[in-house]
N, C-alpha and C positions, 0 to 999 in steps of 0.2 A: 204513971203507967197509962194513965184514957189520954194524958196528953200527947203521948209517943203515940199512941196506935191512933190517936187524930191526924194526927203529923203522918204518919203513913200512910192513912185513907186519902188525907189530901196530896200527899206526894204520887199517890198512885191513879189517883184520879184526874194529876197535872199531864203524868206520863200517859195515861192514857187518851187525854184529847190531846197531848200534841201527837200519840201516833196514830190519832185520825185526821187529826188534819193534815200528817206529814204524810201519810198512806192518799187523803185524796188529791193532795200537791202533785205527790207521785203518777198519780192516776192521770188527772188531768195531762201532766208531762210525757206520758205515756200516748196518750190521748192525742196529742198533738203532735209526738214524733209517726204517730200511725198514721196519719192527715197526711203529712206530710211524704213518711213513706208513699202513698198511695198515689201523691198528687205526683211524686218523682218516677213511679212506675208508670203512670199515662203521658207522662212526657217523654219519657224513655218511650215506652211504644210507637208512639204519635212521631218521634223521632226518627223512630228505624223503619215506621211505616213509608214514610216521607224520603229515607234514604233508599228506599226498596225503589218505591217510586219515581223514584230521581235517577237509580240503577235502570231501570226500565227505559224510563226517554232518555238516557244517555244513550243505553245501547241499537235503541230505534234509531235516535240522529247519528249513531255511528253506520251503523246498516243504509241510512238514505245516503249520509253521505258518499259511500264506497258505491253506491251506485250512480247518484250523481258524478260522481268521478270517472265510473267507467264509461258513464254517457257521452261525458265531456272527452274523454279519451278516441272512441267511437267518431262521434264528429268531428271531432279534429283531423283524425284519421282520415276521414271520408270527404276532406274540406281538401285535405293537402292531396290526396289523389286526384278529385276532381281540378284541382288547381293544376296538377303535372299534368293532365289529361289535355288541360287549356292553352297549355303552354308547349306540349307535343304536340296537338291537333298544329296551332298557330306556327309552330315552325314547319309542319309537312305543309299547310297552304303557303305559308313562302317560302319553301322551295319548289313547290311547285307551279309557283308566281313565275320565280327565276329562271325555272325549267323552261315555261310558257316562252319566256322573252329570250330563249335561247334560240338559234337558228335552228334547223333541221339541219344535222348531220350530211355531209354532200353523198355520202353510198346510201343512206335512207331514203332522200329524194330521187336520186339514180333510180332505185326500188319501182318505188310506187308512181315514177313517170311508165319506166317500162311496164308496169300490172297495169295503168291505164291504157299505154299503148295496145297494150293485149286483148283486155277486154272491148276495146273500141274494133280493134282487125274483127274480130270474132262476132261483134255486133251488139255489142252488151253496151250502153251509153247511160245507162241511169245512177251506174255507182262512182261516187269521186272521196278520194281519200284525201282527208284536209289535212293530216301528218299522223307522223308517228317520232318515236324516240332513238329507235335503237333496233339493231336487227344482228343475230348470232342463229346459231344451230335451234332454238327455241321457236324461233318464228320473229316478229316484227310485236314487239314494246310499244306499249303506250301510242294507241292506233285509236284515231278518230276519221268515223265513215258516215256519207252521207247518201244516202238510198234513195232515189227519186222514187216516188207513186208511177203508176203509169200516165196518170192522165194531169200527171206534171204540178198538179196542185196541193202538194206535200211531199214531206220527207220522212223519213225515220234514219233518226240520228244515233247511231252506236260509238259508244267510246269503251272501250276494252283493254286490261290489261297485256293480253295477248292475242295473237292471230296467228293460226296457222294457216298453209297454203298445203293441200295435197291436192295432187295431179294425179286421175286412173289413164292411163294410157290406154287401155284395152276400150273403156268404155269413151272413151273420150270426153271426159269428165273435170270441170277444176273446182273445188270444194274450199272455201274459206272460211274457217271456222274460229269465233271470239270468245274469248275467254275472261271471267275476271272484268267485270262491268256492266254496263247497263245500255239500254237503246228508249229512245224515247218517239213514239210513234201517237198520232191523234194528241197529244195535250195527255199522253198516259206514258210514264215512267215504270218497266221493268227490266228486275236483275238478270243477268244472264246465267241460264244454267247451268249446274256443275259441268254438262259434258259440251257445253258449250254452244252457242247459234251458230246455224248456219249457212252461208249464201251459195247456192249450188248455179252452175253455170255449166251446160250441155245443149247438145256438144259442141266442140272446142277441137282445136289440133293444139292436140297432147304434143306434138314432138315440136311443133313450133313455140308453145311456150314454155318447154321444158328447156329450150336452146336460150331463150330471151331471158326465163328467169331462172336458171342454176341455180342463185343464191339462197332463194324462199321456199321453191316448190318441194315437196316430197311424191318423189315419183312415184306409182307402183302398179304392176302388173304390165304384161308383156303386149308390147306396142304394133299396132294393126297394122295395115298396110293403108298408105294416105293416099287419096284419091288426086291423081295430079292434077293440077288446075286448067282449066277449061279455059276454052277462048270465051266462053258469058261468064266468067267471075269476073266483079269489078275490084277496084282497088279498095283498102281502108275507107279512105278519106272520101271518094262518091258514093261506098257504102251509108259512111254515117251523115251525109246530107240528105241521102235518099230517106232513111229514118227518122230525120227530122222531116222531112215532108209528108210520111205515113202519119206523124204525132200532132201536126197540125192542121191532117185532115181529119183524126180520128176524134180530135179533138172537141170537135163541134158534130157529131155525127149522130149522137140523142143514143137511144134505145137503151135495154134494159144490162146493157155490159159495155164496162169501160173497156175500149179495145185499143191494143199497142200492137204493132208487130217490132217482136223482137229481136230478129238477126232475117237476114237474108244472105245469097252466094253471092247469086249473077242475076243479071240481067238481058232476056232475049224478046223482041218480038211480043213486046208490051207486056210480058209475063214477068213476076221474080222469082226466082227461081230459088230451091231449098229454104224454102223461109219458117218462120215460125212466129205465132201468133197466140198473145196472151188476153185472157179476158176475167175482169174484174170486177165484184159487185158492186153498191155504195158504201159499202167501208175498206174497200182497198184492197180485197182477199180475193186472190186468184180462183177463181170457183170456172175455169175452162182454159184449155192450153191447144194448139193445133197446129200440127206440124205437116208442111205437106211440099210437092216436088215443083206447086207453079201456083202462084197467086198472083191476082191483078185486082185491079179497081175496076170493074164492069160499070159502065152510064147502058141508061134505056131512054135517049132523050124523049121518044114520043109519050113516053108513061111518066114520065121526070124521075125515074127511080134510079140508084146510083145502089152498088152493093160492093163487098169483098166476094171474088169468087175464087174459093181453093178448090183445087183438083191433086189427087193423088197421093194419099195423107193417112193419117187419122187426127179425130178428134175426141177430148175428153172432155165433159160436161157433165156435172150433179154426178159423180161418180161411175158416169157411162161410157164407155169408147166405144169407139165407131168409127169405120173405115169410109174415109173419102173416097169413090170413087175416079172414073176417066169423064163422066159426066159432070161432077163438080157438086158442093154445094157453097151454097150461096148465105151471106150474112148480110142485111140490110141496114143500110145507112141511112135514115129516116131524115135526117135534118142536112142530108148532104144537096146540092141541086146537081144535076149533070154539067153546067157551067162549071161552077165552084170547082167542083172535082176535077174536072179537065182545066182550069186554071193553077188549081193547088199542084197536080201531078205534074206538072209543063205538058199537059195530051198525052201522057202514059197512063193514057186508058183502054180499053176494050169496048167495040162497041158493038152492041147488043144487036 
């Protein structure tokens, strides 16, 4: 009977250290599935951290991208405009190369022989048209003009889309107006106004060039009565030598204004008769204009003095007019001698 209940005490004493040791196995086992749980949940985070993160600069490089694309889209854009831009420009300079090396039209030259004709009858010699394109109901295409200064030592050079010509009858007026381009005067390049530049030329016999140029002119207003021509009007042509002999006397003549005479009629008795006389600063700007019924070259040999003397006018100066009288005044030619003058005029002088 003590040996049974020995046998039990040790049987239960066997069971009971194996189930403490089978209980700390357990534990330990336990113990290390939790290590490990924990070390698989910071990889897991660490994981999805990194994938978050990785979601973030994808979505950045996707955003640069689509912008770098649009950029590249943009200049492309802007590359192949400018290239069609290069490529239109370059074809209107060669056509307009081939334009260049085209003749002038035989009715366009017809044109602007006759407007030269006209302006020269009339006394006007500073303007010369070096061509144009083309001439319809619009006026005269593709027109380059060449504008003498008065004192012949420049130009102002106009190239214009269009030119028109109106003619006032009434006032005896012809008005040429460009359009669409640019003139270039002194070493200075400007556009021409919307409503256009303009070269006015007065007065004029409105019904003689309304007859010579039908084609161009636009007539308007009701036509005066023309003064018939006098036995002292000269022709065209001893008109405009006689103004080439005013331009080469006035030429060298000093003082404080450049002086042209611009048109004259006739010629009597050492006088010219209806003429007109322009005066210019030193930059080429009409700052005096004088129109009157007899002008001559007056010498004073015994004083050496040489002058212009107009009688029967008016004059405008610094924004003054003033009537010429029958007694005359006088503008002085400082660097002229009374020789010179009377050689320069052939002795179509006055003397004092």
């Amino acid at each position: 009977m003590v040996l049974r209940r020995l046998i039990l005490v040790t049987l239960a004493a066997a069971a009971l250290a194996w189930h403490l040791v089978e209980t700390h196995r357990l534990a330990e086992l336990a113990g290390g599935f939790e290590v490990e749980a924990r070390r698989a949940r910071g990889a897991t985070a660490a994981a999805e951290a990194a994938h978050a993160e990785a979601t973030r600069q994808s979505s950045r490089l996707t955003a640069e991208l689509l912008v770098a694309t649009e950029r590249l889209q943009v200049l492309g854009a802007a590359i192949e405009e400018r290239r069609a831009a290069q490529e239109r420009a370059a074809a209107a300079a060669a056509a307009a190369a081939a334009r260049a090396l085209e003749p002038m039209p035989v009715g366009v030259r017809l044109c602007l022989q006759a407007l030269h004709e006209c302006l020269r009858d009339e006394g006007f010699s500073a303007q010369r048209f070096l061509g144009a394109r083309s001439l319809d109901d619009e006026g005269l295409h593709e027109v380059e003009l060449l504008d003498l200064h008065a004192d012949g030592l420049g130009a102002t050079f106009v190239r214009a889309g269009r030119m028109v010509a109106t003619l006032d009858r009434a006032l005896g007026r012809l008005e040429l107006r460009f359009f669409d381009g640019e003139r270039v005067a002194a070493g200075e390049r400007t556009v021409l106004p919307d409503d256009g530049w303009a070269l006015v030329f007065a007065p004029v016999d409105a019904l003689a060039i309304e007859r010579r140029l039908p084609f161009l002119v636009r007539a308007v207003g009701e036509p005066v009565d023309v003064r018939p021509a006098a036995p002292t009007d000269v022709d065209p042509l001893t008109r405009r030598r006689w103004l080439e002999r005013f331009d080469l006397l006035l030429a060298a003549a000093g003082g404080d204004l450049g002086l042209q005479v611009a048109r004259f009629r006739g010629m009597a008795d050492g006088w010219f008769l209806d003429a007109e006389l322009i005066g210019t600063d030193d930059r080429r700007h009409v700052v005096a204009m004088a129109s009157c019924k007899r002008l001559a070259v007056e010498v004073d040999a015994g004083a050496g003095v040489v002058s212009l003397l107009l009688r029967e006018g008016s004059l405008r100066r610094g924004g003054v007019d003033s009537t010429i009288t029958g007694e005359g005044y006088r503008m002085l030619l400082p660097r002229i001698t009374p020789r010179q003058a009377s050689d320069t005029m052939l002795g179509m002088v006055l003397t004092r």
